[in-house]
DRENSE-591867 format. One line per 10 residues: their letters; for each residue x, y, z of C-alpha. Coordinates in Angstrom, 1 decimal, m for minus. Layout:
A = X/Y/Z  ...
END
This chain:
XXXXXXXXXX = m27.6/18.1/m21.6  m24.1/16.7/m21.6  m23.3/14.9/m24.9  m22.2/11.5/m25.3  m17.9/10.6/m24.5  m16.1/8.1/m25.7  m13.4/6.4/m23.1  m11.2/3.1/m22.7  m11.9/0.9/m25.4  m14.3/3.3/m27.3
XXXXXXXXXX = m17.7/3.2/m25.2  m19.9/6.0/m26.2  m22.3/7.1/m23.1  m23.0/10.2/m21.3  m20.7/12.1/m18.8  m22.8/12.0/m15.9  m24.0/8.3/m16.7  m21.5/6.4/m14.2  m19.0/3.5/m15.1  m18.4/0.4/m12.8
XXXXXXXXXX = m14.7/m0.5/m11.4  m13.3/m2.8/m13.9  m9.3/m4.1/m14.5  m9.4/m2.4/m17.8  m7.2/0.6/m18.2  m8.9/3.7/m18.8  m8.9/5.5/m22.4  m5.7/7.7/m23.1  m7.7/11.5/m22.6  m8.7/10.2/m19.4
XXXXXXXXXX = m5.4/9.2/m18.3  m3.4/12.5/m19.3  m6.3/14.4/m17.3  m5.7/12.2/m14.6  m2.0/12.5/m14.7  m2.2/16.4/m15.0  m4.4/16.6/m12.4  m1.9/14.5/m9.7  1.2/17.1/m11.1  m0.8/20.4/m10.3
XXXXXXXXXX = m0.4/20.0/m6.8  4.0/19.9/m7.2  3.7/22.7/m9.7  1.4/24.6/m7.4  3.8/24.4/m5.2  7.6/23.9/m6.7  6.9/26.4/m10.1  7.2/29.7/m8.5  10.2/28.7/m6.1  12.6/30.5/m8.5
XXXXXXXXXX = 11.2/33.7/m8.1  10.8/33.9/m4.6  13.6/36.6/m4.8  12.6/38.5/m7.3  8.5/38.5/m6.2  10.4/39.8/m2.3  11.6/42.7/m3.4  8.7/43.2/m6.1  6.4/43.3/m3.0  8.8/45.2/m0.8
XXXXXXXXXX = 8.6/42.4/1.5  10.8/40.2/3.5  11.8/36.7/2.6  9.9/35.1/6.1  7.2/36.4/4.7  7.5/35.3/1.3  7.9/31.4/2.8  4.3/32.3/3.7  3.3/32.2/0.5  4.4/28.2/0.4
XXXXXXXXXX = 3.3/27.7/3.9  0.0/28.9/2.9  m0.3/26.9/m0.4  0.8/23.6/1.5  m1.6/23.8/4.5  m4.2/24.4/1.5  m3.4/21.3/m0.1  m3.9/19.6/2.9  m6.9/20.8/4.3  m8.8/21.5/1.1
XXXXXXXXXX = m8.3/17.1/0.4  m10.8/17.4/3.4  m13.3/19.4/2.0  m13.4/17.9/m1.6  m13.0/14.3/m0.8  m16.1/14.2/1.0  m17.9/16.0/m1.0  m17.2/13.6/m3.9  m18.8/10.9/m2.0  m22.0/13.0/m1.4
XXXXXXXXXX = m22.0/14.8/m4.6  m20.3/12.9/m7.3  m16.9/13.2/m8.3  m17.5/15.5/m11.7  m19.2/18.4/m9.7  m16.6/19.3/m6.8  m13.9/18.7/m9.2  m14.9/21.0/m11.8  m16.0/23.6/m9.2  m12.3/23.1/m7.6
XXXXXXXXXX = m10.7/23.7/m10.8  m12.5/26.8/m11.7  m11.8/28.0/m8.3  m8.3/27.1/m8.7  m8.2/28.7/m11.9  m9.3/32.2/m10.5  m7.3/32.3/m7.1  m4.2/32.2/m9.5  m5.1/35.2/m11.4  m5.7/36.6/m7.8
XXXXXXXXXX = m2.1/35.5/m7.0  m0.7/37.1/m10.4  m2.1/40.1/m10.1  m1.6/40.8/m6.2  m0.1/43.6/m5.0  0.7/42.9/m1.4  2.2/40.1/0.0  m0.6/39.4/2.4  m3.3/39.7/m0.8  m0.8/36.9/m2.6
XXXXXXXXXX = m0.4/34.5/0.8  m4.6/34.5/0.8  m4.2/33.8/m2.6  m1.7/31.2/m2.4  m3.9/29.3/0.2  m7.1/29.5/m2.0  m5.2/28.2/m4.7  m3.7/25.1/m2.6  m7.2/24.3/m1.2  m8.8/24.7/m4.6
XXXXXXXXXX = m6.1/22.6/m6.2  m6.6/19.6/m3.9  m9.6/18.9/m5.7  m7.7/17.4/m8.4  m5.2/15.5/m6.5  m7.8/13.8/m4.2  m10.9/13.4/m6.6  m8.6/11.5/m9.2  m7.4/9.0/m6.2  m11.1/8.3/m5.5
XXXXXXXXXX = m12.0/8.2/m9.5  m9.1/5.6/m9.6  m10.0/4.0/m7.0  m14.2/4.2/m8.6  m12.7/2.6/m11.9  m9.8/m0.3/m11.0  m9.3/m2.6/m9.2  m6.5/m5.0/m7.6  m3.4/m5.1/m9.5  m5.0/m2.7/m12.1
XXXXXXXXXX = m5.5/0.1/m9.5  m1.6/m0.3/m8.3  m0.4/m0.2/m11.7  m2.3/3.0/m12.5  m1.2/4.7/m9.4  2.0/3.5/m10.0  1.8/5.6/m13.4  0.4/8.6/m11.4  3.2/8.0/m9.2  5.8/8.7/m11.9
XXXXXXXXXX = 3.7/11.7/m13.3  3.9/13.3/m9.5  7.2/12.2/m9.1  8.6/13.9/m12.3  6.9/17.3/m11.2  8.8/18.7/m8.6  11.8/17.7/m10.4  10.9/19.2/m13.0  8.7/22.5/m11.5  11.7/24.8/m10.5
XXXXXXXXXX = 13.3/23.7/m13.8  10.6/25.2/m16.1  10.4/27.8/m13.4  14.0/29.0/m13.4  13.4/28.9/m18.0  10.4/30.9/m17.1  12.0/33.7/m15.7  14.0/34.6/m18.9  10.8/35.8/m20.8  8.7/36.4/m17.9
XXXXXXXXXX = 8.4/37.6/m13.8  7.1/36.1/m11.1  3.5/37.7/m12.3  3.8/35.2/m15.8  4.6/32.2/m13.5  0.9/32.7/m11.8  m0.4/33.4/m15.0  0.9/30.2/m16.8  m0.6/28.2/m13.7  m3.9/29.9/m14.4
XXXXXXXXXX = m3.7/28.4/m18.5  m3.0/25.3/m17.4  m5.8/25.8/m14.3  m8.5/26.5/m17.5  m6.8/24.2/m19.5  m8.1/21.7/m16.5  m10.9/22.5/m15.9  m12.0/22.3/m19.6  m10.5/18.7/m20.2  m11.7/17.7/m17.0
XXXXXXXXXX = m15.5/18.6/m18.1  m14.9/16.7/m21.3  m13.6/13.8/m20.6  m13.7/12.9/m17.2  m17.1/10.9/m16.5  m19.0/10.6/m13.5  m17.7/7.4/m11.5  m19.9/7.4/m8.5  m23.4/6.0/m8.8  m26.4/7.9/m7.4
XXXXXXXXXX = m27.1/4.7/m5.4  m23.5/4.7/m3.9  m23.0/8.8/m2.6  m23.5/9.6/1.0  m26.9/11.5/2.1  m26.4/15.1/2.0  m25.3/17.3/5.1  m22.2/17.5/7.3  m23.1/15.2/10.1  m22.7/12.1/7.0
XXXXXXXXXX = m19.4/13.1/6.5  m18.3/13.3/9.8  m19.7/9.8/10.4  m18.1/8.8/6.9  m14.6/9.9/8.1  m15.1/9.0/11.6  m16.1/5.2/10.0  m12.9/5.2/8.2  m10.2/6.3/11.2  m11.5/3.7/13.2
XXXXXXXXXX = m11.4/0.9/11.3  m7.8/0.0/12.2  m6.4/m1.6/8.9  m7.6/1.3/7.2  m6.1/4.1/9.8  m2.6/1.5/9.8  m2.5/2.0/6.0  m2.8/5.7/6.7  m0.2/6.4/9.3  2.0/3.8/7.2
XXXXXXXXXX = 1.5/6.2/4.1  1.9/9.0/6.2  5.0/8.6/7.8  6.4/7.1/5.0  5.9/10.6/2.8  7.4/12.2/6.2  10.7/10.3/5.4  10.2/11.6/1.9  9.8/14.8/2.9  12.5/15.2/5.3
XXXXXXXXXX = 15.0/14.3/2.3  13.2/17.0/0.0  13.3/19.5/2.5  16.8/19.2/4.1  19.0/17.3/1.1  19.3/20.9/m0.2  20.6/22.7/2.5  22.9/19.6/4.2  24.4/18.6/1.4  25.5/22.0/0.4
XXXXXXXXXX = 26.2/23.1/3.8  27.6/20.2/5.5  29.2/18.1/2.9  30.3/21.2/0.9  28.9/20.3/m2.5  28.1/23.2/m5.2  24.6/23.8/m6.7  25.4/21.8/m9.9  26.8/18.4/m8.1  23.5/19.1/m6.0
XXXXXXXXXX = 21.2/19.0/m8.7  22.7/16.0/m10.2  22.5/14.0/m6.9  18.5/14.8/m6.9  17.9/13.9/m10.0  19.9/10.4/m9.7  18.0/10.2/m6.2  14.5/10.9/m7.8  15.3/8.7/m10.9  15.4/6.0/m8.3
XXXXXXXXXX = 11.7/6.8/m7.1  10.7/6.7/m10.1  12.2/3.6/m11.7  11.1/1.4/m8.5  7.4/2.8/m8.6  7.5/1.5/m12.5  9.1/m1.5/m11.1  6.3/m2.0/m8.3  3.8/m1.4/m10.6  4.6/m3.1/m13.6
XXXXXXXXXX = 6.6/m6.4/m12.2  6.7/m6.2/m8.4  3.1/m6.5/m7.5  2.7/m9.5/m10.2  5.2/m11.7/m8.8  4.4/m10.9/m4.4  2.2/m9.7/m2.5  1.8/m5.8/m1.4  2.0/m7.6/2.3  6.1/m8.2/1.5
XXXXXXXXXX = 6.3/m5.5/m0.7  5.7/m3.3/2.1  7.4/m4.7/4.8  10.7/m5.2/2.7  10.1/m1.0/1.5  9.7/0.1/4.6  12.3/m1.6/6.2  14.6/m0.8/3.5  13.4/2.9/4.2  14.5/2.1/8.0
XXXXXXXXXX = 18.0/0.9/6.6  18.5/4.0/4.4  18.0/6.6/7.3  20.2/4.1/10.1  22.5/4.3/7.5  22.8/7.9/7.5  23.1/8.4/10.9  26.1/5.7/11.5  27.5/7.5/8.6  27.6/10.7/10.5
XXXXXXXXXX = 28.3/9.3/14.1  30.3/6.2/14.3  31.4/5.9/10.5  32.6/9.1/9.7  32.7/8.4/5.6  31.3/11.5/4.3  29.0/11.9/1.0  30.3/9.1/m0.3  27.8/6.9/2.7  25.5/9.1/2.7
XXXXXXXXXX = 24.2/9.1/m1.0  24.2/5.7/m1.3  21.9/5.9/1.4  19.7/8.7/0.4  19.3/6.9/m3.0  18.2/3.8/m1.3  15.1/5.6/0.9  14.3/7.3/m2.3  14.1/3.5/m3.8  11.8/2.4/m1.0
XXXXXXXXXX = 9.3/5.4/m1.4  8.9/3.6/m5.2  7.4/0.8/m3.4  5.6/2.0/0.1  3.8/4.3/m1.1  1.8/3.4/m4.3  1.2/0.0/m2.0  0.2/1.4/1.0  m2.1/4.0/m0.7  m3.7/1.2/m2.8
XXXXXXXXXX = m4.4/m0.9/0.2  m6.0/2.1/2.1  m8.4/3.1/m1.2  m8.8/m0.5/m1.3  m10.5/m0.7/2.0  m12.8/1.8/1.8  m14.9/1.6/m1.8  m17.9/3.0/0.3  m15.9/6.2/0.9  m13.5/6.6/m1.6
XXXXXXXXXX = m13.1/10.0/m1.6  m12.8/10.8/2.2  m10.5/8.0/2.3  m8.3/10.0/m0.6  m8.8/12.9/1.7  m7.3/11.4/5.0  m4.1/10.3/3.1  m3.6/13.3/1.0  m4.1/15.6/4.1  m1.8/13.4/6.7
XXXXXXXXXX = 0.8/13.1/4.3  1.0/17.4/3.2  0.6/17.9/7.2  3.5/15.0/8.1  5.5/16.6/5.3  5.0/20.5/6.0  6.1/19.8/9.8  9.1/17.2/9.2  10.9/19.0/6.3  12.7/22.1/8.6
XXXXXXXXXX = 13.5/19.6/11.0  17.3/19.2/9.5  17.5/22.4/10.2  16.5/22.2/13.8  18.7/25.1/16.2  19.1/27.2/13.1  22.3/24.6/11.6  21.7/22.5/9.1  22.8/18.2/10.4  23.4/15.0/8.4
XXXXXXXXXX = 23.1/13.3/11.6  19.0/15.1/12.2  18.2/14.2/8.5  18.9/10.5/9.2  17.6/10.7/12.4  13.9/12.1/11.1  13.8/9.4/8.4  14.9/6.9/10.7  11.7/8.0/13.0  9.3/8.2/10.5
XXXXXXXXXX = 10.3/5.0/9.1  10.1/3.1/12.2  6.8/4.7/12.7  5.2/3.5/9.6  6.5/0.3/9.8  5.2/m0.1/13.4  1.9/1.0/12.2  1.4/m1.7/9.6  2.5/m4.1/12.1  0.7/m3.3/14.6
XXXXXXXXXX = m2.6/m1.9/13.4  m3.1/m3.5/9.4  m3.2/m7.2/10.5  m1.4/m8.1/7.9  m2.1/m12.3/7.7  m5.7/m10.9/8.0  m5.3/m8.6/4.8  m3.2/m11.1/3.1  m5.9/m14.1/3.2  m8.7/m11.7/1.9
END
């Protein structure tokens, strides 16, 4: 029998015993599960990047087929949100997530001690479809616990959590690699996969009532997801999500190679852009979520980000076409998209979970999984013809910002969502 927990402001029950939604902030073990839970996807994916070359020629492989092993993890995340987040809603949200973890915890060792580079992209795919558990299971136990204002704010904290990791993942990568190989990267993710999985089971307490879970069987959840793409607020607040993380996305993925290719700039003056860049992300989703969303509503929060999004990339391709000005245009503007993506998304994934308390996990589902499949096909797109292009960069966040924005418009009613 699981013994009794103590969370938020000290309430001693059991794990399994369900909680009601409430504005109160959840207890401090909760939250750093939480938190590590929403950073294991970016270190899934970001922590091993420094040894790609070293893990090629361990493998006696080629480096196309060593971008399989990120390929693989990535369509993992995506498509493994689809498998857990319904399953929280029929199961409870304890039981798939500590089953995902364990999973998680064991593909990794597979991944450490693989021998072939088809053994460690299998691996790696396992271990990004295991690990969505975490990221989309603590959306919906957010979603479960808070509410209004309270739910933004915390998102906005697990915002600044899984915006620090990949800035941080090839960093403690790179430091990795003095004491270690590409072998001790896996097996570091593997602690922190048990680590997980342990603090998970002891302090992470059931937040779905009995009464409140989906029948069992897979025709429920295909209804259940079905429901949810076609209300149209709901699907609006996806695609606005979605396309927002594809202008994200597009700047991860090609910032590296343009700015170093195009505009000439070393590794170093690189790094320090990124990190002024992602320091904007973060500081505006703090901003949104501890001052913004008290003083307007996420209706003009959203429309101003997203249009300031739209700005940034139209910006970027003036810059390159009719204003030739070189970086010093085009950082200004790449700092102002990373600025927007503070606001949009902790807004527009708020208002989606928001709409859908009856399916809280499938809903996490459908915006974790169109957001990692926006993002894995927008990022080469800088790149498109094989030569890197300032003027495709802007042009991709341009698109996807237009597109999200159009999708609120058009399909989230705002006035409608507003009034209620």
């Amino acid at each position: 029998m699981t013994g009794p927990t103590v969370d938020a402001g000290g309430d001693r029950s059991t794990a399994t015993e369900p909680i009601p939604a409430t504005d109160r902030a959840p207890g401090a073990a909760t939250v750093a599960v939480l938190g590590a839970l929403v950073a294991l996807g970016p270190l899934t994916t970001d922590l091993y990047l420094p040894a790609l070359p070293g893990l090629t020629a361990d493998l006696h492989s080629t480096a196309p087929a060593a971008q399989l092993t990120l390929t693989g993890s990535l369509l993992g995340l995506a498509l493994g949100q689809l498998l857990f987040g319904p399953l929280s809603d029929r199961l409870g949200r304890r039981r798939p997530l500590l089953v995902g973890m364990a999973v998680y915890t064991l593909a990794t060792v597979v991944c450490a001690l693989a021998d072939s580079m088809a053994v460690l992209v299998v691996g790696r795919a396992l271990q990004g479809a295991a690990g969505a558990a975490g990221l989309v299971i603590s959306r919906a136990i957010v979603r479960d616990r808070l509410e209004g204002v309270a739910m933004i704010r915390f998102l906005a904290s697990m915002g600044l959590i899984s915006g620090l990791a990949p800035i941080l993942a090839p960093v403690v990568g790179a430091q990795l690699l003095h004491v270690t190989d590409w072998r001790g990267t896996f097996a570091v993710l593997a602690v922190l996969g048990a680590l997980l999985t342990a603090g998970a089971a002891l302090w992470l307490r059931e937040t779905l009532p009995a009464e409140k879970r989906h029948g069992d069987g897979l025709s429920t959840t295909v209804r259940a997801i079905g429901g949810l793409l076609r209300d149209r607020p709901f699907l609006g607040y996806v695609l606005t999500s979605t396309f927002a993380f594809g202008a994200l996305f597009a700047y991860v993925g090609g910032s590296s190679v343009v700015l170093q290719t195009v505009y000439g700039v070393s590794p170093q003056t690189y790094s320090l852009i990124f990190a002024v860049n992602s320091i904007a992300v973060v500081g505006f989703t703090q901003l949104n979520g501890r001052v913004l969303v008290q003083r307007f509503s996420s209706r003009s929060l959203l429309i101003v980000g997203l249009a300031a999004a739209a700005l940034a990339g139209g910006a970027v391709v003036l810059f390159t076409t009719a204003w030739d000005v070189g970086l010093a245009g085009v950082w200004p503007a790449l700092f102002l998209l990373m600025a927007s993506m503070g606001i949009v998304l902790p807004n527009s994934s708020a208002q989606a979970l928001t709409m859908a308390p009856h399916a809280a996990g499938s809903a996490s589902a459908l915006l974790g999984t169109g957001t990692f499949l926006c993002g894995s096909v927008v990022a080469p797109l800088s790149s498109v013809g094989g030569h890197p292009s300032a003027l495709a960069l802007g042009t991709v966040v341009l698109t996807c910002a237009v597109i999200a924005l159009a999708a609120y418009l058009a399909l989230c009613r705002p006035q409608r969502a507003e009034s209620a």
